[in-house]
Each structure stands twice: as C-alpha cells, then as structure tokens.
TIVEXTI-93848 format. One record per residue (C-alpha): residue number from 0; chain; residue in one letter; y, x, z negated. Coordinates in pm, 1 decimal, always signed. Each point is the difference from the previous one (the first is absolute). Example, Ala and Ser with C-alpha at 12.3 -4.5 7.8 and 13.67 -1.06 7.14 Angstrom:
<recs>
 num cadena residuo        v        u        w
   0      A       A   -450.0  +1230.0   -780.0
   1      A       S   +344.0   +137.0    +66.0
</recs>
This chain:
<recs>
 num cadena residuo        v        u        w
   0      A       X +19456.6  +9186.3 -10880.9
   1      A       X   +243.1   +194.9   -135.0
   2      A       X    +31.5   +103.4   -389.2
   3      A       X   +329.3   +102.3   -211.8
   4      A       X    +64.2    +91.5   -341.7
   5      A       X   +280.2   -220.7   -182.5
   6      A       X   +292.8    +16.4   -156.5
   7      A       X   -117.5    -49.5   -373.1
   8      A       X   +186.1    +43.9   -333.9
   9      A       X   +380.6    -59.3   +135.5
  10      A       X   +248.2    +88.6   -259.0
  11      A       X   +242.8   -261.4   +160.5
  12      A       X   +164.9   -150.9   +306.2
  13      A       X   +340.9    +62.1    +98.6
  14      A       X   +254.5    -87.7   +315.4
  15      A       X    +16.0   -214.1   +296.3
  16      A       X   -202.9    -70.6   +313.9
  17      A       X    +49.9   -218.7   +306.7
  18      A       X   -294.3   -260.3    -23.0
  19      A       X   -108.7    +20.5   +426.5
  20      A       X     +3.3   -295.5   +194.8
  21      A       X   -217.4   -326.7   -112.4
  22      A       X   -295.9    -44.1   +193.3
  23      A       X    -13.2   -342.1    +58.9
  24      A       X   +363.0    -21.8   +148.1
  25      A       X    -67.3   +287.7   +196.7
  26      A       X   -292.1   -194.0   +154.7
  27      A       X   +225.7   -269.6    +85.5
  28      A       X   +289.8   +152.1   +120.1
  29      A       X   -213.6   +147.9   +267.5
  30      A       X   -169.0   -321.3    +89.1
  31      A       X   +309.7   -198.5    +10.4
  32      A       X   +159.0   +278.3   +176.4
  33      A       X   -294.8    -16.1   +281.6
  34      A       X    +18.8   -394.7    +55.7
  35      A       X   +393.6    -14.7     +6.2
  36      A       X   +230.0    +55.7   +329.7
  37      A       X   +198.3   +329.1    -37.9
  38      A       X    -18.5   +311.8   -227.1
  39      A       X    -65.8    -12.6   -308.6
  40      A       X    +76.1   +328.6   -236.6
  41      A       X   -199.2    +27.5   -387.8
  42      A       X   +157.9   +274.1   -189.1
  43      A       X   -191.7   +128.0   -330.7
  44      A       X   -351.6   -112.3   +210.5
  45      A       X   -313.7    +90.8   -205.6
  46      A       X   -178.1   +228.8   +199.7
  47      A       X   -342.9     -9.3   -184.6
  48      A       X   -350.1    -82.5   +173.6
  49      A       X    +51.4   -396.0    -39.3
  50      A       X   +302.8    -28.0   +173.8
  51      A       X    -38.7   +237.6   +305.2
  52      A       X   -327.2   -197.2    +53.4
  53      A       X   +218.3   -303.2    +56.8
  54      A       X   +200.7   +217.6   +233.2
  55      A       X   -311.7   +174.6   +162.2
  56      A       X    -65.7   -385.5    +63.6
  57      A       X   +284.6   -107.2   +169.1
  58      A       X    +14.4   +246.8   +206.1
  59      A       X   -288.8    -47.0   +133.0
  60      A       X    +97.4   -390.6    +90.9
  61      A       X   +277.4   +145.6   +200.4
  62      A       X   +279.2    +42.2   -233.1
  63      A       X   +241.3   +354.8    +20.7
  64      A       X    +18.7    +93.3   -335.1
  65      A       X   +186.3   +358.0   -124.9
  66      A       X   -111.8   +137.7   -332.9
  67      A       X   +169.4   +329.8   -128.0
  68      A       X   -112.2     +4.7   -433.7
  69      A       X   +175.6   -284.3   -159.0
  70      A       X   +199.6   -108.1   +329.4
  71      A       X   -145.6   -269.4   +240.0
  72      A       X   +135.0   -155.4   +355.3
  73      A       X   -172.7   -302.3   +132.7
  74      A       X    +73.2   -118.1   +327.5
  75      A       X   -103.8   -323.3     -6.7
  76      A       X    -27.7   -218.1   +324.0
  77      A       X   -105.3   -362.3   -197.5
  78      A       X   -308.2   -179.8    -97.7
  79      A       X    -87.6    -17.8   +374.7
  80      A       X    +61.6   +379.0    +44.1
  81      A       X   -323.1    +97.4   -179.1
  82      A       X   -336.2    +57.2   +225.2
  83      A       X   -335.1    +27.2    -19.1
  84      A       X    -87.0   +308.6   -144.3
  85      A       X   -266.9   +204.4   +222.8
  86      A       X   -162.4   +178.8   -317.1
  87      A       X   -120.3   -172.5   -319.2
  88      A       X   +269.8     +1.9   -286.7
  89      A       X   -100.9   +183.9   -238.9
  90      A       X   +197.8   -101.4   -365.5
  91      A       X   -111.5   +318.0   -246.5
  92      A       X    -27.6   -102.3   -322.2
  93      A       X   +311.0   -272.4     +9.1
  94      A       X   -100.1   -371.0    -84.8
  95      A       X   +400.8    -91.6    +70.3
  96      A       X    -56.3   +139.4   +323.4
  97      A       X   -280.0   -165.5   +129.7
  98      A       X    +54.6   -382.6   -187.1
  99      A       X   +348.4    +24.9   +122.4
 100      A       X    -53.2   +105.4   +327.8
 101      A       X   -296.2   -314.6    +53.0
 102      A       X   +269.2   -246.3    -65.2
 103      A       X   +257.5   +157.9   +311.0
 104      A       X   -338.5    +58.2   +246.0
 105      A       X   -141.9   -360.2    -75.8
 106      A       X   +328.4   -148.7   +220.7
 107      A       X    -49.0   +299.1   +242.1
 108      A       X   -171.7   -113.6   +306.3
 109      A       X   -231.8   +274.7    +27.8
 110      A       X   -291.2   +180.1   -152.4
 111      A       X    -22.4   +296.2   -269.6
 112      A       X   -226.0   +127.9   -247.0
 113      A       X    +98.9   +176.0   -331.5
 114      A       X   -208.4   +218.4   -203.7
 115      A       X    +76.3   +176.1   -290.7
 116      A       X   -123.4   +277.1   -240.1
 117      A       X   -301.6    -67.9   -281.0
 118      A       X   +182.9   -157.2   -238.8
 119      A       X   +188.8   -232.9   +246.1
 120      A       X   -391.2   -120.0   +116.6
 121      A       X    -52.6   -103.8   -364.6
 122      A       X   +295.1   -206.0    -28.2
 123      A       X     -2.2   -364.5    +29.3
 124      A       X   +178.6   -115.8   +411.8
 125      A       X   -140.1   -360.2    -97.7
 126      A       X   +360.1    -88.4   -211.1
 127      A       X   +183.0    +34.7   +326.5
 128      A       X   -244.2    -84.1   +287.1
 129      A       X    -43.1   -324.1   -119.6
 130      A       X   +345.9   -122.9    +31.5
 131      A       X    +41.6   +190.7   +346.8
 132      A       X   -297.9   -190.6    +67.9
 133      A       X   +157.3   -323.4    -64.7
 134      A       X   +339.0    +60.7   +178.4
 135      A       X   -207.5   +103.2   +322.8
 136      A       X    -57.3   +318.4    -21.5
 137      A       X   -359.5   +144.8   +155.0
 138      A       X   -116.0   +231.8   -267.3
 139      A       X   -350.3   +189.8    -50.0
 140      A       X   -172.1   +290.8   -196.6
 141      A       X   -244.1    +80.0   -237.8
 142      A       X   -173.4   -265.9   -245.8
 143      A       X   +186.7   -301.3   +232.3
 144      A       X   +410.3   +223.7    -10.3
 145      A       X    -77.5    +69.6   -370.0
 146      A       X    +22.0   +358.1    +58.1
 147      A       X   +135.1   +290.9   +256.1
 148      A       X    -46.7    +51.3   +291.7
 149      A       X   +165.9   -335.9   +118.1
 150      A       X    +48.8   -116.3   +319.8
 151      A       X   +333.6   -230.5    +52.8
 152      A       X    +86.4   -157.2   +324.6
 153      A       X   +280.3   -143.3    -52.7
 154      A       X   +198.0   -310.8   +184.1
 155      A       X   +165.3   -302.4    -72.2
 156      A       X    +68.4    -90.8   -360.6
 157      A       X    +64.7   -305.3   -153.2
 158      A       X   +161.3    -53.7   -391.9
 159      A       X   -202.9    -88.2   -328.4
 160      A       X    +63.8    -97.6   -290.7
 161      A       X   -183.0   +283.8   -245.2
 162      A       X    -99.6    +42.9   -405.9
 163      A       X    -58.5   +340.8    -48.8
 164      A       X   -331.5    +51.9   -199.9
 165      A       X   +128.5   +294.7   -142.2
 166      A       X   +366.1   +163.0    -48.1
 167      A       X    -10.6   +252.0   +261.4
 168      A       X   +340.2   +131.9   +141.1
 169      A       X   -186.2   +154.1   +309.8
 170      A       X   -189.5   -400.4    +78.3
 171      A       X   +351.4   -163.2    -33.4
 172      A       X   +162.8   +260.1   +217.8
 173      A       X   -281.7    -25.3   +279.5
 174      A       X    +11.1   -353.4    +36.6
 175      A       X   +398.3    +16.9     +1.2
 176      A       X    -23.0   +259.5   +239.3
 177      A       X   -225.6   -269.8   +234.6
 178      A       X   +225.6   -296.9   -108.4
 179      A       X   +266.8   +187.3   +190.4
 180      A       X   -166.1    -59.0   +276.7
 181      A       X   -173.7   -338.5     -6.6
 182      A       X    +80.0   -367.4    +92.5
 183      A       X   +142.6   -138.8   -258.1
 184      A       X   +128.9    +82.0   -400.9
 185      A       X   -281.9   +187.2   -149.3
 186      A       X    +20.5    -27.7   -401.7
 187      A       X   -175.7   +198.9   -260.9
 188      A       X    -27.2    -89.9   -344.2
 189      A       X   -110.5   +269.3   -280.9
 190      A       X   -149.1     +1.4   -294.7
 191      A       X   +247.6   +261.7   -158.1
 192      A       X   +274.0   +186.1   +126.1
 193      A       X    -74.0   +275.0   +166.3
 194      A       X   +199.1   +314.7   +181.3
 195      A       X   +293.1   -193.5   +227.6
 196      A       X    +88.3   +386.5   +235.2
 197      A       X   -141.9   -235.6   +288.2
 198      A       X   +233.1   -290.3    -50.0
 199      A       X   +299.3   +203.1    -95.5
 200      A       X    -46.5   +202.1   +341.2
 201      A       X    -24.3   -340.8   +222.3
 202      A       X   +319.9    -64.9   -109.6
 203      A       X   +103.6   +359.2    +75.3
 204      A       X   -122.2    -12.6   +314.8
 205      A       X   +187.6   -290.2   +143.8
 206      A       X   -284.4   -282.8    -85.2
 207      A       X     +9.7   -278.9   -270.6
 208      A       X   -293.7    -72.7   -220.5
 209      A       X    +81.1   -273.5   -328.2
 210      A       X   -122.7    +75.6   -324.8
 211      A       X    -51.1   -232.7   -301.5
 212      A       X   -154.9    +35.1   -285.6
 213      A       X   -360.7    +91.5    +68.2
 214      A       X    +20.3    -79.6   +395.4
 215      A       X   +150.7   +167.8   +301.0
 216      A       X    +29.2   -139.3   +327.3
 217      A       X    +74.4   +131.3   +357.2
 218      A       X    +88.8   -124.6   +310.5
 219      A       X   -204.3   +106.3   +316.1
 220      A       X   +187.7   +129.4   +330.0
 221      A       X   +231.7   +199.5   -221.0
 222      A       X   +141.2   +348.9   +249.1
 223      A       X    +87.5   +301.3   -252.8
 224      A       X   +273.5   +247.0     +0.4
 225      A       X    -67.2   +340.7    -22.4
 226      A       X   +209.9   +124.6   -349.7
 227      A       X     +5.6   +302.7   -234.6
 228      A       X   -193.6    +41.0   -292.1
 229      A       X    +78.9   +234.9   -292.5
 230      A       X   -315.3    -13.3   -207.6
 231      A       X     -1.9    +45.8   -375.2
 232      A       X   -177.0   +230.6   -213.2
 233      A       X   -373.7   -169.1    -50.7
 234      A       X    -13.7   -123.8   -346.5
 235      A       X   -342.6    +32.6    -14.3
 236      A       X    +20.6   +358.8    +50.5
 237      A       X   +292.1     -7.2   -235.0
 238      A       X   -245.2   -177.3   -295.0
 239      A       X   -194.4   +350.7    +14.1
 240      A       X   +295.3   +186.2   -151.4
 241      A       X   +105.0   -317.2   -204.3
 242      A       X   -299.1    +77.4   -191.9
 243      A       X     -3.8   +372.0    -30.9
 244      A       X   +383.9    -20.3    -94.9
 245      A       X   -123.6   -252.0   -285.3
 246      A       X   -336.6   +177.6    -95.1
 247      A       X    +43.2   +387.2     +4.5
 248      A       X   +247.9   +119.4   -285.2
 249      A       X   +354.0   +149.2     +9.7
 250      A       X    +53.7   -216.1   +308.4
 251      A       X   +294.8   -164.4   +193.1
 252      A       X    +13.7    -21.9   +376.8
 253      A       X   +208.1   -165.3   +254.7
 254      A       X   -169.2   -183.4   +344.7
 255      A       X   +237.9    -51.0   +241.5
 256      A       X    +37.4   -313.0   +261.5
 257      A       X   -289.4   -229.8   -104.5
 258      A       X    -62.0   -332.4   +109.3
 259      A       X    +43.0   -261.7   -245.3
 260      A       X   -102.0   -302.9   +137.8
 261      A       X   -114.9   -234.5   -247.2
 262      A       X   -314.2   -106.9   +165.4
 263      A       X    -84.6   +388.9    -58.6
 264      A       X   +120.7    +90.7   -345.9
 265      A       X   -271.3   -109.5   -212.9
 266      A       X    -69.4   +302.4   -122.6
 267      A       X   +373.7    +71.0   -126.7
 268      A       X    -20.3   -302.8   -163.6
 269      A       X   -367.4   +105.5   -161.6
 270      A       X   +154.1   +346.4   -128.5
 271      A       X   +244.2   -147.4   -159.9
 272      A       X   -205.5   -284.9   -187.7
 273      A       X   -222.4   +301.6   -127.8
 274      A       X   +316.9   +160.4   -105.9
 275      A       X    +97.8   +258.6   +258.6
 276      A       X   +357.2   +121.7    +25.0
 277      A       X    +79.5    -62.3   +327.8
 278      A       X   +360.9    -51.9   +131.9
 279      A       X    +66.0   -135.0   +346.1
 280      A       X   +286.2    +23.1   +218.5
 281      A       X    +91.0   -225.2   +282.9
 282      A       X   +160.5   +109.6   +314.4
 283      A       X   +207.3   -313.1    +66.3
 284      A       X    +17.7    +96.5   +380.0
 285      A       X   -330.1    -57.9   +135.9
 286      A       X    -15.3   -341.0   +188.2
 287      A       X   -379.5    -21.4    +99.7
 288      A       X   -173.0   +162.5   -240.8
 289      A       X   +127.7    +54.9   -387.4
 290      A       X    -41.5   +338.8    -89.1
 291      A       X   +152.7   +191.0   -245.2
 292      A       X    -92.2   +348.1   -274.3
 293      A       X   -234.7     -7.6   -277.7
 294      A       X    +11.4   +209.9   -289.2
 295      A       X   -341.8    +29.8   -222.8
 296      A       X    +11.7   +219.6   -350.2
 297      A       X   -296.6    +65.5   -200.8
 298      A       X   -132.2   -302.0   -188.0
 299      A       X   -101.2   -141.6   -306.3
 300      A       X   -285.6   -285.7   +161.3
 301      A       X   -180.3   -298.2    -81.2
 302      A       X   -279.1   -171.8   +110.3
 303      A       X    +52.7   -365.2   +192.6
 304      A       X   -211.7   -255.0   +240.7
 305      A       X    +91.1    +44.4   +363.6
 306      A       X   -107.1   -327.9   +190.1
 307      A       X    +64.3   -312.4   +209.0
 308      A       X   +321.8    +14.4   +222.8
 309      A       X    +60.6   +353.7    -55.7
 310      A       X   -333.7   +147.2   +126.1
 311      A       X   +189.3    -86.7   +380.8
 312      A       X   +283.0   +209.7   -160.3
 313      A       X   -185.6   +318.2    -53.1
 314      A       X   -357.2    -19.8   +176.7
 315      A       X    +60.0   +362.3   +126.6
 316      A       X   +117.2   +131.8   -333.0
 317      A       X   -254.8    -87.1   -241.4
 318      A       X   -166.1   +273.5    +28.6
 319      A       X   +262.3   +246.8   -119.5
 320      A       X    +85.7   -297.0   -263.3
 321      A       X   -373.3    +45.5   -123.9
 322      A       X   +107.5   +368.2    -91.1
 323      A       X   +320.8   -117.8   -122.6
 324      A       X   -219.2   -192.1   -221.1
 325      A       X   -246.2   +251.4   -151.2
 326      A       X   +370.2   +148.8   -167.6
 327      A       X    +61.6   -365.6   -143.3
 328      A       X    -65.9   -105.3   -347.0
 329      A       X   -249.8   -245.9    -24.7
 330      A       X   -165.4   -155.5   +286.5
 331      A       X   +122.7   -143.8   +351.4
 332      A       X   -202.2   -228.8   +196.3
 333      A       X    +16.5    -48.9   +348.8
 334      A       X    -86.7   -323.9   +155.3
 335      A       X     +9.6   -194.3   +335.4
 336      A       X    -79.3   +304.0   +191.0
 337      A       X   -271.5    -92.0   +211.0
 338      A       X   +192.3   +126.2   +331.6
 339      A       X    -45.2   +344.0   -172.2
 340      A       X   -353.3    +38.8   +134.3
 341      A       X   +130.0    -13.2   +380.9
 342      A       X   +234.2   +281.2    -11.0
 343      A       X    -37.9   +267.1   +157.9
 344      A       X   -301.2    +54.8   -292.6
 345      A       X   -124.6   -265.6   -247.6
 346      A       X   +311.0   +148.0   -226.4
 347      A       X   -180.3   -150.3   -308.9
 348      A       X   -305.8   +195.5     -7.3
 349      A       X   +188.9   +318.8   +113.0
 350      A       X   +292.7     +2.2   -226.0
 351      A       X   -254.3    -83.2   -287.0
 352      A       X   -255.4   +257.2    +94.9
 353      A       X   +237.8   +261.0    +74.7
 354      A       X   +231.4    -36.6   -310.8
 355      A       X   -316.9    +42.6   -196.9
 356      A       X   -100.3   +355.9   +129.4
 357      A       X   +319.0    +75.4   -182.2
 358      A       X    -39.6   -175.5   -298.5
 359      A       X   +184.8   -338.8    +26.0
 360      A       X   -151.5   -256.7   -211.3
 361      A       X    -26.4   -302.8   +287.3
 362      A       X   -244.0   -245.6   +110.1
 363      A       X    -30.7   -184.5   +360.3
 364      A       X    +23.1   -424.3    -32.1
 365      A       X    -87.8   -221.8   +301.3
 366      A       X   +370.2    -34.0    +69.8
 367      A       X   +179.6   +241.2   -120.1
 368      A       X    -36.3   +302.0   -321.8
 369      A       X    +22.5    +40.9   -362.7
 370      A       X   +182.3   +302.4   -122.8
 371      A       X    +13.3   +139.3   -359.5
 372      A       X   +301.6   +219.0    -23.9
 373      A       X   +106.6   +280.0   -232.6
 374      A       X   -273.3   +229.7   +175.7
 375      A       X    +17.3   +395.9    +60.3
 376      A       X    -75.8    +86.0   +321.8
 377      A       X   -228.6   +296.5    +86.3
 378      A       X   -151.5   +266.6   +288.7
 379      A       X   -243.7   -110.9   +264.7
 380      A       X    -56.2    -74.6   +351.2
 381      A       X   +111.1   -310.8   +168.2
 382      A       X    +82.2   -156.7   +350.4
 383      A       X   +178.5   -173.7   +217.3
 384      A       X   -247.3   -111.3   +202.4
 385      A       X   +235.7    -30.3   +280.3
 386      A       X   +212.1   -274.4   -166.7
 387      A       X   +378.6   +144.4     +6.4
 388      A       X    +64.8   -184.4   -350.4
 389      A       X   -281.6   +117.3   -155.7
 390      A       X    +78.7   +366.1    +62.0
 391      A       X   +351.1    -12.0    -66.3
 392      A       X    -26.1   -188.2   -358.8
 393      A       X   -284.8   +251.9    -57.1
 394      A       X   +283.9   +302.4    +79.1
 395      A       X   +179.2   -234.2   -259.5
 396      A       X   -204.1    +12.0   -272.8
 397      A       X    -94.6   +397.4    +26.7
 398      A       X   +342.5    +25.8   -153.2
 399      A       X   -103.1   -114.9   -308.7
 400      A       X   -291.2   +150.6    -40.4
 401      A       X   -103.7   +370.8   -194.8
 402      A       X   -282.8   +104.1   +229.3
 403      A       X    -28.2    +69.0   +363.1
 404      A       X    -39.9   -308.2   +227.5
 405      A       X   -141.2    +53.0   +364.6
 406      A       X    +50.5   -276.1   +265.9
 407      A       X   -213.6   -104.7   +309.7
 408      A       X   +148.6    -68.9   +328.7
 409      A       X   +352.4    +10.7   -112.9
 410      A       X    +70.8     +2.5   +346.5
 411      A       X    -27.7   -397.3    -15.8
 412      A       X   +353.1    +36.6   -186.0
 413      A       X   +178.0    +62.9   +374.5
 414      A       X    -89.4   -379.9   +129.7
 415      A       X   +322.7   -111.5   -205.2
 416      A       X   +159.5   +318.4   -145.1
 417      A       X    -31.4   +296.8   +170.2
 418      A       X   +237.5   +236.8   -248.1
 419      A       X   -106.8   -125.4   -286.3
 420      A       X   -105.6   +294.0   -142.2
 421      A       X   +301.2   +193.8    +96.5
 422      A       X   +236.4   -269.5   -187.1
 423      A       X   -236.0    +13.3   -308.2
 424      A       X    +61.2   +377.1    -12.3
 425      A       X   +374.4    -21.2    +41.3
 426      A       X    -30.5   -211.3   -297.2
 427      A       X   -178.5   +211.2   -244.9
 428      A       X   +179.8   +214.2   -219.1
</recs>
C-alpha cells in the first residue's frame, strides 16, 4: 500500500485540461466493437485498469484487439465469433465489466467463469443473474450466483418482460446486451433514468433498440456493424476538478471535450443549485454523444437536498459533492442513496469517515449523508481504500486544507484516471 503526501493549501487553480476518455463508453465501445462484423476504431479510449480488463477479456474469448495509450482496434468477427475462453476471466476490480459481459455470455453457447478482485467478490451478481436466469441463461456461483466467481453457460435465450428493482445502468445494459440475442422483444422498464451510453451505441452500431419514457425495448436476432467511436472526456472524472475549480480560491479553469449527456449531468445541475459559477459550452457537432467545455470559477455555495431522480444522475459523484458540501453554507442532505453501499466501497461510511479525519462536520444516514457546511478543513491521514473516487476527492479536498494530508493507496486513483495527478499539477499556480 502505497502512501503520498498531498497537495494542501492551493493558492488557486488556473488553465485548461483535456478531461480523458469516460469510462463507461470506453467499456462499451470495446464490447460493441467485439460482437460487431468488421473493425471498429475508439479514439480518446480510457486506458485505466477498468477498461483494459474488458479488453484483457475479450481477448481472451477470441477477439484481436490493438491497444497503443488512448487508441484501440477491434477486429470484430460477430456475436458468433466469440469462443470459449480456455482460462478463467478474470474482471479486476470492474463491476461494468463483469455485469455487462454476463448479459453477451448468457446467449453464448458455451461455458466461462469470471472472477474478479476483492471488492468485485463483495458486490451484489444477484441484480443481473436473476434476469439471465429467466431469459435462459445457466448461471452459478457463490451464495446461489449472488457473488463472483460465476459460472455462465450460455445458450438459447428467449425475451422478458423486466422491472428493474433498482436503477442500475450496468442491469439495463446486461439484459439489453442478452435481448440482442433472444427470441423475441425483450423490454425493460426502470424505476429512474439511468446512463443511456448503451442505447445510444446500439444505434451506432447498426442495431435498433426503442425508448420511451421509462422503458426500452430490443429486438432479438439483431447483426451489428462494426463503427468508430470517439469517446468523450468522463464527466465523472471531470466533477473532480468541477469541485476544486469551485472550492480552492483564486480559481478559474477550463475542461475540455466532456460528455454532457443529460442522463449524466446531475452534478452540473447540483453545482449550480448550490450556487457554483459554472458556464458550459456545447459542441453542436457531436451526433452520438453531447459533449461540449466547462468552465468552473471559484464559488460563493449553498447548502441544498440532493435526492430522488437525480441520485441516477450522479451516483458516482457524490462523493466529491459531499466535499463540495463541507464548503456550503448551511447543510446539504443526501438522500436515496442506498446503491452507494455497493460501489466499489460502501461510499457512505467511507466518505463520512474519511472527511472526518480532516475535520468535516458529516454524519452517515441509512441512505444517504448529512453534511454541515462552512467547515475548515485540516492535516491528517486518510485513504482510499482502493476506491478510485475516494482517493481522488480526497486529493480534492487537500487543496483546501492548511496542514499536511497523507493518502493510502492512491494508487486506486489509476482504475479510472491514470494522470490525474499530473493534470492537477498543471493546474496549480
């Protein structure tokens, strides 16, 4: 376990940086790129731990993939081009990977196993087994599927109509990516709207998939095109510097090329309902994706209630909105957060015990976190505990503090953005 010292005390934030390539779009682009005829290209790729795990996974079901940094060429030979892999696949620490993957290897007809690191064993398989289960799919592992290693042997699918117990972008994508291959129209209905990259990218790639409202429904039997994918800057890498650009004094910065679609900018619309000066601008020539440059100054804040159909909007980023918060005046309460405790940490207990080492003033609730703002932030000792978000918002809020701050296992901070520390520097004046 590695240790650093932080960043602390910033006197201010100043110029532009190229947010790198969204993670869960990266993810996909790959995927779609393996079960489409042709070659697919992904410019601005994120290469971070997550996302070569998908590729270290795909290769190993027979699929020629190049990777040279942020450049990717997939040579992808169909659904009915993948084999069984002769070693077990092993996902790292990526729960996109390995709920994502289930759904193509349930209509596969052939066996696999997939495994992943510690925190991947803790996290719940149950959400997507059981609909695999229903469509066909032969699926095993620990505690009846509920957790890694599972076993899938895969065959013949057949549609279902399916209520989504919980919003979960990576469910709804599995069982889309198994509708695609089942008898029948398979239909999903949500509870809230969640991330649409999967959607967006059938269309992309040649297929058609119908989306109304809270439902989305897909036609089996569908053959995909192989395309190219530019991916956007990751947002939720972006919200890091969102919040140091509004927190630390003397600040205005520029992030380049970030994705803006709406099912993902919860947290621009949170910063600005605490008061944040935030200016967006569109590029109108995007066709898949919206994406477009934010500019952040430093802020005066208030405190607010983030809940209900936004908590889809921002899952990832309330951590570094918790820190946000601590800066607010008065108090924010975050509710409706229960999918929090199923990251790749329970996110409530570790952004509230963490914040405290350095002073913040906020308590843990069953779903979500109270936060009393207006607090200095001081020196201590705090970690990541291998949870990329944690570390990075704790990098975050070292700039605002007057002591020196020492992070744990900031090497957690290379799953989803490997120069992250480099762009914070080139950002300091």
């Amino acid at each position: 376990m590695d240790q650093i010292q932080l960043h602390t005390n910033a006197a201010g934030l100043s110029g532009e940086i190229s947010i790198p390539g969204d993670k869960s779009i990266s993810h996909r682009a790959v995927m779609f790129g393996a079960i489409a005829t042709g070659t697919t290209t992904v410019t601005n790729f994120l290469p971070g731990d997550d996302c070569l795990s998908t590729i270290s996974c795909f290769r190993k079901l027979g699929v020629e993939i190049v990777q040279e940094d942020n450049m990717v060429t997939v040579y992808g030979k169909g659904l009915n081009g993948l084999n069984e892999s002769s070693e077990i696949l092993d996902v790292g620490n990526s729960g996109t990977t390995i709920r994502l993957l289930m759904g193509i290897l349930a209509g596969r007809p052939f066996h696999n196993v997939l495994i992943g690191d510690h925190s991947i064993g803790r996290r719940p398989m149950t959400r997507v087994v059981k609909p695999l289960l229903q469509m066909g799919a032969k699926i095993d592992g620990k505690n009846n599927g509920e957790f890694t290693p599972i076993s899938i042997r895969g065959g013949e699918l057949t549609a279902i109509e399916y209520t989504l117990p919980v919003a979960s972008a990576q469910v709804k994508s599995s069982i889309l990516f198994a509708g695609l291959q089942a008898n029948g129209t398979t239909i999903i209905h949500e509870p809230a709207k969640t991330r649409d990259h999967t959607e967006r990218m059938i269309r992309q790639f040649g297929g058609e998939v119908e989306s109304n409202g809270l439902s989305v429904k897909i036609q089996g039997g569908q053959s995909l095109t192989a395309s190219h994918v530019n991916v956007p800057g990751d947002i939720s890498s972006a919200a890091f510097f969102m919040v140091a650009g509004a927190i630390v004094p003397n600040s205005e910065i520029i992030l380049k090329n970030v994705g803006l679609n709406p099912t993902r900018t919860g947290i621009i619309d949170v910063m600005k309902e605490m008061g944040a000066d935030i200016t967006i601008l569109p590029n109108e020539a995007e066709q898949y994706e919206p994406t477009g440059d934010i500019i952040v100054r430093t802020s005066n804040l208030v405190g607010t209630v983030i809940e209900g159909e936004l908590i889809p909007r921002l899952i990832d980023e309330i951590p570094v909105l918790a820190l946000l918060a601590t800066q607010a005046k008065g108090k924010t309460i975050i509710k409706d957060a229960h999918e929090l405790k199923v990251k790749e940490t329970n996110r409530i207990d570790t952004v509230v015990n963490e914040l405290s080492k350095l002073g913040a003033s906020i308590e843990a609730t069953e779903d979500g976190m109270i936060i009393h703002g207006g607090t200095a932030l001081k020196s201590g000792e705090v970690s990541s505990h291998g949870d990329h978000r944690i570390g990075m918002m704790l990098a975050v809020a070292a700039l605002i503090t007057k002591g020196e701050v020492m992070l744990t296992d900031a090497e957690a901070i290379s799953v989803s953005y490997p120069k992250f520390f480099n762009d914070l520097n080139n950002l300091l004046r």
